[in-house]
C-alpha positions as CSV (number, residue, x, y, z in Angstrom):
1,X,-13.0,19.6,-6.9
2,X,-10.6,22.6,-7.5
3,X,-8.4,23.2,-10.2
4,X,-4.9,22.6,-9.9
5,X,-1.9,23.9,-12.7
6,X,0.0,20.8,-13.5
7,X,3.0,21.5,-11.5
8,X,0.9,21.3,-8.3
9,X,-0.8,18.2,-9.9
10,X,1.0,15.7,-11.4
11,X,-0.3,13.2,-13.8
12,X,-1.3,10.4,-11.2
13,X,-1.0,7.6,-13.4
14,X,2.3,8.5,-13.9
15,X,4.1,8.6,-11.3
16,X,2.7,5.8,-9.7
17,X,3.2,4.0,-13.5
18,X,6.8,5.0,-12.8
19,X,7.2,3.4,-9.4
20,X,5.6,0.4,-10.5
21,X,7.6,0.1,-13.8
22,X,10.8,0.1,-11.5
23,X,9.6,-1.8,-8.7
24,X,8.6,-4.7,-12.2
25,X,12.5,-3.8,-14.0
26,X,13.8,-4.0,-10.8
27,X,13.8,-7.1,-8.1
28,X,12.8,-5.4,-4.6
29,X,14.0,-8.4,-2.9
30,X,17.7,-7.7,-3.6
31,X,20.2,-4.6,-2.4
32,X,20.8,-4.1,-5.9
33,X,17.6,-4.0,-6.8
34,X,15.9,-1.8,-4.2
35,X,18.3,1.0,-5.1
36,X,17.6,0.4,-8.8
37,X,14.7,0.8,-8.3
38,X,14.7,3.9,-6.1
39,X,17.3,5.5,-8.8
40,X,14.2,5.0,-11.5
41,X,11.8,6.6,-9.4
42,X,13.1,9.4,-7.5
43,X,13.1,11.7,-10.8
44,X,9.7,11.6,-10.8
45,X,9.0,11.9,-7.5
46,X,11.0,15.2,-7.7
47,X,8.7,16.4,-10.2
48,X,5.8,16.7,-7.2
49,X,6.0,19.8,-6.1
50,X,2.4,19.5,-3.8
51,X,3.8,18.0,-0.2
52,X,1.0,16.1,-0.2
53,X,1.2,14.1,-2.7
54,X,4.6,14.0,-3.1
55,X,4.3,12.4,0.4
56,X,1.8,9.8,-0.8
57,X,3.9,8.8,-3.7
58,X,6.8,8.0,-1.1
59,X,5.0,6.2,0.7
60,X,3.8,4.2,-2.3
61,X,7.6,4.0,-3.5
62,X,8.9,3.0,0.3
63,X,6.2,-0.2,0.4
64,X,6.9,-1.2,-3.1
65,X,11.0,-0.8,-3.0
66,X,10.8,-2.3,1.0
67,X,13.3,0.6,1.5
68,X,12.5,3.0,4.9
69,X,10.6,6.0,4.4
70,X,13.0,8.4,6.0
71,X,15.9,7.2,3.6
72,X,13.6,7.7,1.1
73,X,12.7,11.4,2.2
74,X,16.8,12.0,2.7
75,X,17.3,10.5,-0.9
76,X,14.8,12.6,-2.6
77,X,16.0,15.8,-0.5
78,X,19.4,15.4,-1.8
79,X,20.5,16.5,-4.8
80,X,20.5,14.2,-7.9
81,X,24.0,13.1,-8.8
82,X,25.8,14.2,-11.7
83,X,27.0,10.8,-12.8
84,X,23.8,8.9,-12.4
């Protein structure tokens, strides 16, 4: 296995600890509460800078919230906003 500097690398556990804390805070059944929960996650998500896994913590994040993948990649694109 090769060596990766932590911004390439992100803590595993926690990112996916992140989703799943929101997707647990947050009811994924409900508008409200898919975009809760996307709001909790997406910080962290922006954190990965390696496309690869950023890419497999979306998709992680898009079947726990039940919110589309491409919204998802448009969300995380976007900047954050100001008042959030």
């Amino acid at each position: 296995m090769s060596w990766h500097p932590p911004e390439h690398r992100p803590d595993e556990a926690y990112v996916e600890a992140v989703i799943i804390a929101a997707a647990q805070r947050h009811d994924p059944h409900t508008l409200d509460g898919r975009a809760r929960l996307v709001d909790d996650a997406l910080p962290a998500l922006r954190r990965v800078r390696h496309p690869i896994y950023r890419d497999g913590y979306l998709r992680l994040l898009a079947r726990v919230s039940g919110v589309d993948e491409i919204l998802l990649r448009d969300a995380l694109l976007a900047r954050p906003r100001a008042d959030a």
